[in-house]
LUMLUM-945818 format. One record per atom (N, C-alpha, C): x, y, z; residue in one letter. Coordinates in steps of 0.1 Angstrom, whole numbers, plus 5000, padded with zeros to 4 digits. Example, Ala and Ser with C-alpha at 12.3 -4.5 7.8 and 13.67 -1.06 7.14 Angstrom:
<recs>
513249435078A;512349555078A;513249675078A;512849785071S;513749895071S;512950005079S;
</recs>
This chain:
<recs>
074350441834X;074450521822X;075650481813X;076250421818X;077750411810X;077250301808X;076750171809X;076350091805X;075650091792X;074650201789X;073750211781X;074450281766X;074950321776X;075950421764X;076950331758X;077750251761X;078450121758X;076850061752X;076150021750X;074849981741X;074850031733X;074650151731X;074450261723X;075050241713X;077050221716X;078350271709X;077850111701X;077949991707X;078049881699X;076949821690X;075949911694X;074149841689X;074349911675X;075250061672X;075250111661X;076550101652X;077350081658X;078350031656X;078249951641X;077549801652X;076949691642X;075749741631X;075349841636X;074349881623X;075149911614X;076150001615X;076950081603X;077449931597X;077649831603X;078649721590X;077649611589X;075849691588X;074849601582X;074449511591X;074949501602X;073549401608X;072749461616X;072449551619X;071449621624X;071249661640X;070549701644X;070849771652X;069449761663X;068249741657X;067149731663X;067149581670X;067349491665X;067349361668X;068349351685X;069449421680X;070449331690X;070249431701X;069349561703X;068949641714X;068249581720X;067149551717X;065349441720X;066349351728X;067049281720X;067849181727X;068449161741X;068949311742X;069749361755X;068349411760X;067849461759X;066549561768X;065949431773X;065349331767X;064849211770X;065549151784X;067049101779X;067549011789X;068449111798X;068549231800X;068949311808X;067549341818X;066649351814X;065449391820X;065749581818X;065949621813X;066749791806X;065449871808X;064049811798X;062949941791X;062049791796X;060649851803X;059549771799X;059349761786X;059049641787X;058549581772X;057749641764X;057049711774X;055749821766X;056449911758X;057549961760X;058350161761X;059150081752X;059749921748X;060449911734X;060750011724X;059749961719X;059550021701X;059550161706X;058550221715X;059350371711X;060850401714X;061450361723X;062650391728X;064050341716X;063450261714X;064350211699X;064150321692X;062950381684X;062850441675X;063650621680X;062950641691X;063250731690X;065550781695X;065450631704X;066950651702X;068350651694X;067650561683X;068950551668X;068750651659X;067450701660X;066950791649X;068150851639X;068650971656X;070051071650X;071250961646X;071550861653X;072750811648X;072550731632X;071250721631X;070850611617X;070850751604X;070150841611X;070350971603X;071950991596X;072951001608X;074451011605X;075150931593X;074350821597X;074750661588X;074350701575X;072850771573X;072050791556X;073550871548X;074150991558X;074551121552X;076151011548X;076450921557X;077950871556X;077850801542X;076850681545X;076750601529X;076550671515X;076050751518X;075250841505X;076650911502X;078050981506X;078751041505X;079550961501X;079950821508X;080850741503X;080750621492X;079350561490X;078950531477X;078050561471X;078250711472X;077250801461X;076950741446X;078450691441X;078250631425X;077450521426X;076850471434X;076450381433X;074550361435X;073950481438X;072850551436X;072050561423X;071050501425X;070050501413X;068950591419X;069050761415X;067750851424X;066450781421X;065850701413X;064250671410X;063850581423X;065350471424X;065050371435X;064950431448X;066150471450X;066350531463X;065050571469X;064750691462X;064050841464X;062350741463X;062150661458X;061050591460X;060650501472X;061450451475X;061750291480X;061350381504X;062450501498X;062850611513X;061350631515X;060850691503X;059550761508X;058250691515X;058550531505X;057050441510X;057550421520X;058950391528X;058950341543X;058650461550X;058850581550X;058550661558X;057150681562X;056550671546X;054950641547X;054350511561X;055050421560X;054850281563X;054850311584X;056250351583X;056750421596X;055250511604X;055050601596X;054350691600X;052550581604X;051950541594X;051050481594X;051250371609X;052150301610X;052450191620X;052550211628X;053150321634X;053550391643X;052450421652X;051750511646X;050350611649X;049650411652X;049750331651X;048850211657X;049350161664X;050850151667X;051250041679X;051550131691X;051550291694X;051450361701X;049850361712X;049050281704X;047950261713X;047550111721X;048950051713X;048649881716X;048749861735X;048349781739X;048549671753X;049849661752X;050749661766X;052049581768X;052249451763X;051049361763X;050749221761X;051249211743X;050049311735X;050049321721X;051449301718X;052149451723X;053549471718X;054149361720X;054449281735X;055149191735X;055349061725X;054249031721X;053848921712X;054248981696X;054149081694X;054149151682X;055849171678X;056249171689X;057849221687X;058749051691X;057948971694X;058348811694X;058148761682X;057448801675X;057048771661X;057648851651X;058148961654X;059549081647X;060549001644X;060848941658X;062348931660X;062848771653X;061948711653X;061648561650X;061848581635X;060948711626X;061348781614X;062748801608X;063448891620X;064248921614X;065948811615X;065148731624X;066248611626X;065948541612X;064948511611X;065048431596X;065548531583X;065248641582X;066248741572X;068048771573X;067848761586X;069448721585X;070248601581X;069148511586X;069948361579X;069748371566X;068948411558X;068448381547X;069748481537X;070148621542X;071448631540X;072548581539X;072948521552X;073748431556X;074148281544X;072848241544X;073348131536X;073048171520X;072448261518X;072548311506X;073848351501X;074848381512X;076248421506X;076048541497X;075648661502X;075548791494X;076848831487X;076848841470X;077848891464X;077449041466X;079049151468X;078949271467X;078749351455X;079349251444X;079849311435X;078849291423X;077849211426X;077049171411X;075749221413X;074949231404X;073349241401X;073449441399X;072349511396X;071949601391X;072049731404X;072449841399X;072549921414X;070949991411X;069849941404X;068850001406X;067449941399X;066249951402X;065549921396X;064149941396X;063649861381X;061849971372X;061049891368X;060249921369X;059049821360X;058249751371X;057949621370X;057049551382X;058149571393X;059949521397X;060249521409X;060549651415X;060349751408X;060549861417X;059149881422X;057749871415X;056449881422X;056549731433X;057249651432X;057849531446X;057949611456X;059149691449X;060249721459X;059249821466X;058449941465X;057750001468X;056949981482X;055749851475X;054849801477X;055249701493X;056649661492X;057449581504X;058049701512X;058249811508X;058749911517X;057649941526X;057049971521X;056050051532X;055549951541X;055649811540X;055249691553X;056149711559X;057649721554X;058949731564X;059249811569X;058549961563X;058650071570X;057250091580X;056249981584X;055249991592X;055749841604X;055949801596X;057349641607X;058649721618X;059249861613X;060049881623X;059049951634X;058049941632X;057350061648X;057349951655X;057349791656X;057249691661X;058349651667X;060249691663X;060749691667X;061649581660X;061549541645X;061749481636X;062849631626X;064249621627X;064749681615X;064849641604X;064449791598X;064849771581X;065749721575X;066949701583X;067849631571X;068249521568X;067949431576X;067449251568X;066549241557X;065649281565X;064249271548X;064549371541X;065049471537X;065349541530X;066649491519X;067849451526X;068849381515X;068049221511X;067249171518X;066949001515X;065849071501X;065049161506X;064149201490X;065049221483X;066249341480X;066349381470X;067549261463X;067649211470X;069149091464X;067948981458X;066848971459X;066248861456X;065548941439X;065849081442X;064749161429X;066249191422X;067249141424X;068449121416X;069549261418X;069649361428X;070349461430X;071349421436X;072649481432X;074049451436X;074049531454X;074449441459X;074249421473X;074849561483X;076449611471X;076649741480X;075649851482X;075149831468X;074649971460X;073149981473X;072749881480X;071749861488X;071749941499X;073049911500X;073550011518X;073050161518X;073150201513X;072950331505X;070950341509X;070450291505X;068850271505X;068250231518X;068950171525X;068950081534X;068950161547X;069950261550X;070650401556X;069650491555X;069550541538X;068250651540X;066950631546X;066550521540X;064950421548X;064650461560X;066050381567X;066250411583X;066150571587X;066750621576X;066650791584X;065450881582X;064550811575X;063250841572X;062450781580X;062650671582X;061650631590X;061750581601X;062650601610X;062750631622X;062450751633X;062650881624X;061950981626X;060551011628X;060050961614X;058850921614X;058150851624X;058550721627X;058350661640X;058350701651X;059550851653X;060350871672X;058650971675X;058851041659X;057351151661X;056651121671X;056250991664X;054950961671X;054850901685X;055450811688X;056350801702X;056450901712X;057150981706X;057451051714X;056151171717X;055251161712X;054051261714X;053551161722X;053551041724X;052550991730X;053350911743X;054550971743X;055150931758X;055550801764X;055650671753X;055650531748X;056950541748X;057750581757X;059350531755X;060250601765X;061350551770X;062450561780X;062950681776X;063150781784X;063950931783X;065250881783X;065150791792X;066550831796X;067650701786X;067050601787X;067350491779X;067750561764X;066850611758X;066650661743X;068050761739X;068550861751X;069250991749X;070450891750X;070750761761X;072150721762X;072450661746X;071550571741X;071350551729X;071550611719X;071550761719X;071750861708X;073350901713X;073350951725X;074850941728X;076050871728X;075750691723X;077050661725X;077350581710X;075450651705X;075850571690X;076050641679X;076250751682X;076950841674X;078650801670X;079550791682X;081250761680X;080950611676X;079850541678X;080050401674X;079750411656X;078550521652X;078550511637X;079750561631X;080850631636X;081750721627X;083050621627X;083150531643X;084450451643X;084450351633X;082950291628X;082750211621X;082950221606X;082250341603X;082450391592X;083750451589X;084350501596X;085950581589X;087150531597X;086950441606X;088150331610X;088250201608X;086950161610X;086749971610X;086849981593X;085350051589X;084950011573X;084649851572X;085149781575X;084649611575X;085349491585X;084249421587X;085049311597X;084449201593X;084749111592X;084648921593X;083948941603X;082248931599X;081748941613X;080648811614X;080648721606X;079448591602X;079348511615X;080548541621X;080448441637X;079348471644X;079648671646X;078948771652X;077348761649X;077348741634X;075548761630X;074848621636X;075648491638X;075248371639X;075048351657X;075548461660X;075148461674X;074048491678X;074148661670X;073048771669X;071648681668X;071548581656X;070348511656X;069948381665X;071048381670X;070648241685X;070048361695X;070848451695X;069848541707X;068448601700X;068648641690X;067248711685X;065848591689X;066348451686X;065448351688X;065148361700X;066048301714X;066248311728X;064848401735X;065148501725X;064848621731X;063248671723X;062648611716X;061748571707X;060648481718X;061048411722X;060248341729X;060148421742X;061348431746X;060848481767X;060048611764X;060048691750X;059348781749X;057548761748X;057748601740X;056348501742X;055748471757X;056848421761X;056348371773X;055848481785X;056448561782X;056348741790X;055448781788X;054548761779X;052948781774X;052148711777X;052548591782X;050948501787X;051348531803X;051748611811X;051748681822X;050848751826X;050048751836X;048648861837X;049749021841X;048649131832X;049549241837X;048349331841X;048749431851X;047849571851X;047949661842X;048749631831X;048949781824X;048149811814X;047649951816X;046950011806X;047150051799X;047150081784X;047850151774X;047650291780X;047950381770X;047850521770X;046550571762X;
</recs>
């Protein structure tokens, strides 16, 4: 337990200063052997849910000026939509399915992080909001991203690599990025958790140690030089992409639910 809870504190931690939180769990659950492969995706969803919730209420309070309501309040809604839809399907998948599915997530969101990475994200430039064709984009790519996290792929790589590419200034993101997650991870734990697809015990240490990890980050750290950190994050996201491949061509007995 104190292990998990140290998971918890660091997996959200790192969410609150943007690199996410779903990736580098999978990662530990994977090479710890933590959650069968199957109980993943619910156990993610249903255990950051409250701490990613914390994170919507923190960003939204501290760069409120920086809120465009049409985007936001659009952008939140189709992922929850996406969440809810994806969810209600990978709750009935094979251990095999998921495995392969969540190798192909993670392989995702390793290329979204690079794609940040060398994109060199300015904070300070491009539009805090947007209409016309890229907000029906921005829409239209939410709700895949918000049907991609029941797989165990987080929203906030593809969510800042869309909207920096549809021209929005990169703080004003965080903000959208925070609510999404607290929409649709809920949406997600829902369903999960009705269908018994995830770790009790795993999920609560995860709510419990990532709570002091979202507040230390947000109202003590606020920012770190962390590009070493993300360049890691995606050597293991890869690592761990494949043994999750290779974990799949394994014969198994398990039956879904």
């Amino acid at each position: 337990m104190p292990a998990l809870l140290g998971l918890g504190f660091v997996t959200d931690f790192l969410d609150t200063l943007g690199i996410g939180s779903f990736a580098t769990t999978t990662a530990a659950f994977v090479q710890g052997r933590m959650v069968d492969d199957g109980d993943i995706p619910g156990t993610l969803n249903v255990g950051h849910a409250i701490p990613t919730m914390s994170e919507a209420i923190i960003y939204i309070i501290l760069l409120g000026g920086l809120i465009d309501f049409p985007t936001i309040a659009s952008m939140v809604v189709a992922g929850g939509l996406g969440a809810w839809v994806g969810s209600g399907v990978v709750v009935h998948w094979p251990r095999q399915m998921i495995q392969r599915a969540m190798a192909i997530a993670l392989l995702i969101t390793a290329g979204f992080m690079t794609m940040r990475m060398v994109a060199d994200l300015s904070l300070g430039t491009g539009t805090i909001g947007l209409s016309g064709t890229a907000l029906v984009i921005a829409v239209l790519a939410s709700v895949v991203i918000g049907s991609l996290t029941s797989l165990g792929i987080g929203n906030y790589a593809p969510t800042m690599a869309l909207t920096y590419m549809l021209g929005m200034n990169a703080k004003a993101v965080f903000p959208i990025m925070a609510a999404s997650a607290a929409v649709i991870l809920p949406a997600a734990a829902v369903r999960f958790y009705r269908s018994g697809r995830f770790d009790r015990r795993v999920a609560l240490a995860l709510t419990l140690g990532g709570l002091p990890g979202v507040f230390v980050a947000a109202f003590l750290v606020k920012e770190l030089p962390l590009d070493i950190v993300k360049w890691v994050v995606v050597v293991v996201l890869l690592y761990t992409s494949v043994s999750l491949w290779m974990s799949s061509r394994k014969p198994t007995e398990y039956a879904p639910a």
